[in-house]
N, C-alpha and C positions, 0 to 999 in steps of 0.2 A: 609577500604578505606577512607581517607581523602578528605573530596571535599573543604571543606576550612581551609588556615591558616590565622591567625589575629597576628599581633605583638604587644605586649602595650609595651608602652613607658615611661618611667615616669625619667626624668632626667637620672641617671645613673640606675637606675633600668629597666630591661628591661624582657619580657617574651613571651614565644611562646606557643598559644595555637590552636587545630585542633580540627575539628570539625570532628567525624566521620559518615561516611554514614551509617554503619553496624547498629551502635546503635542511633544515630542522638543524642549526647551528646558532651560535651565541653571537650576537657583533656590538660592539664598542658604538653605540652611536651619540656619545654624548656631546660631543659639539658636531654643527653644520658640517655638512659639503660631502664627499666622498665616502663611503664606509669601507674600510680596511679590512684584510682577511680573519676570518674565525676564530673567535676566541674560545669557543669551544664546538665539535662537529662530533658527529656519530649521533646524535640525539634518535630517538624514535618518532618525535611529534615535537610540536612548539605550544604545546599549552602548558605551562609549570605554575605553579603556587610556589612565591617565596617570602622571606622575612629577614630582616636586617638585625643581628645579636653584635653585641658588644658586650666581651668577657674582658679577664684580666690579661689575655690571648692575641686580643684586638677585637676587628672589626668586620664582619664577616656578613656577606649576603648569603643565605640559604636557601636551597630550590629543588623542589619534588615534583614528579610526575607520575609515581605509578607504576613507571614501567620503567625507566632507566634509574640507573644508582644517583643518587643525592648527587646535586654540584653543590658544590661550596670557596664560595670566592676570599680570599683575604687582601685584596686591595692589590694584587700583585699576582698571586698563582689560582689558579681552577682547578679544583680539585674534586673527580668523581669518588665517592665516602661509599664501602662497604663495612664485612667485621676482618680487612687485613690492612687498608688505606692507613695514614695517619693525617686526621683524628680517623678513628674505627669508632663504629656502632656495631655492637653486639647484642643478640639477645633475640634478632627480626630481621628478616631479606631484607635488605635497604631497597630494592627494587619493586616491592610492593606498598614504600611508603608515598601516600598520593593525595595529603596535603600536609599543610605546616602553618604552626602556629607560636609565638612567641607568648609565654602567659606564668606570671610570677616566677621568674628568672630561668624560666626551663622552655626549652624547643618540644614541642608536642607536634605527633605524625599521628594522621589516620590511616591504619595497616586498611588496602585495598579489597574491597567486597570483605568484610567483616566489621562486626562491633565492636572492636577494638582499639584503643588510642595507645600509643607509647610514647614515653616522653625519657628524656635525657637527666642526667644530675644537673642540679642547679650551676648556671652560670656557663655549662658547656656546651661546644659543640662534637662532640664526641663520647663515646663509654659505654656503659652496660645498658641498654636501654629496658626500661619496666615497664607492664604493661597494665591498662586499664581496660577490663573487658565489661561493657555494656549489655552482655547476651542477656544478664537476669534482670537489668533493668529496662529496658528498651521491651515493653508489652509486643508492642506489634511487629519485633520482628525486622527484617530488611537488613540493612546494612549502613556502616558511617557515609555521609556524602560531602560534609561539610565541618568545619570547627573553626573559634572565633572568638573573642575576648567581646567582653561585654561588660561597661563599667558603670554603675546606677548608683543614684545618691535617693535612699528611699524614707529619709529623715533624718538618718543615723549616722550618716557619713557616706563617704565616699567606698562602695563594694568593688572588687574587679569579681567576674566568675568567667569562667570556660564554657561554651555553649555548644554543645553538639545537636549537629540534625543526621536526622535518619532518613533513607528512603524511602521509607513510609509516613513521614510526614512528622513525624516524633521531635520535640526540642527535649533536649534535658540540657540542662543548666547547672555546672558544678560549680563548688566553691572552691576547692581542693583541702 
């Protein structure tokens, strides 16, 4: 059973890989017939949130769950991201990040049961990660459950904003 698919991108190169629940490993299924051995195993669960960034680095699919350290694909190698891997994130247990977001050239994670967002320097996938704490904006309380680009043309032109929800039902909506 599949709980998640991710698609990397990379120019004209492209690939489809699933995550399955039975063995909670990565597999290559992007053409028919056969699926070949694991491209990546040890997982905890097969549900991840990920996002597709293209730096001056290349081309990279990004994937959080929460509970296992960040995968990060380059077209070529799997690479699980803590603050010693190369790329590193510093700053936040890479293992409490548990979702991901792509928004004005920066990787954005929601740190797990907290109101808390961190995001990356522009254009990377790796570094000191900074954080965006919600606690005094967020009234009611709860915790992040979701994050999400949101792009509206409200007369003026074209806006992008970052949109967080809370588990109490809360949207806020940043511009940054």
């Amino acid at each position: 059973q599949v709980q998640t698919l991710m698609a990397y991108s990379a120019g004209n190169g492209q690939k489809l890989y699933a995550i399955a629940a039975t063995t909670n490993s990565v597999y290559d299924v992007t053409t028919a017939g056969a699926v070949g051995a694991a491209k990546v195993t040890g997982l905890s669960n097969a549900i991840w949130e990920y996002i597709n960034i293209t730096t001056a680095g290349g081309n990279y699919l990004y994937a959080v769950n929460g509970v296992d350290k960040p995968i990060l694909f380059d077209g070529t190698t799997w690479n699980r991201i803590d603050g010693a891997s190369t790329p590193a994130i510093t700053g936040v247990t890479t293992t409490s990040l548990s979702n991901i977001a792509l928004f004005k050239n920066r990787v954005w994670f929601i740190e797990k049961d907290t109101l808390r967002a961190w995001y990356l320097p522009t254009s990377s996938v790796g570094g000191a990660a900074q954080v965006l704490d919600m606690s005094s904006i967020a009234r009611y309380g709860g915790h992040l459950v979701d994050l999400d680009t949101w792009t509206i043309d409200a007369g003026y032109g074209v806006d992008d904003n970052l949109v967080f929800i809370t588990s109490t039902g809360e949207v806020i909506v940043w511009r940054g």
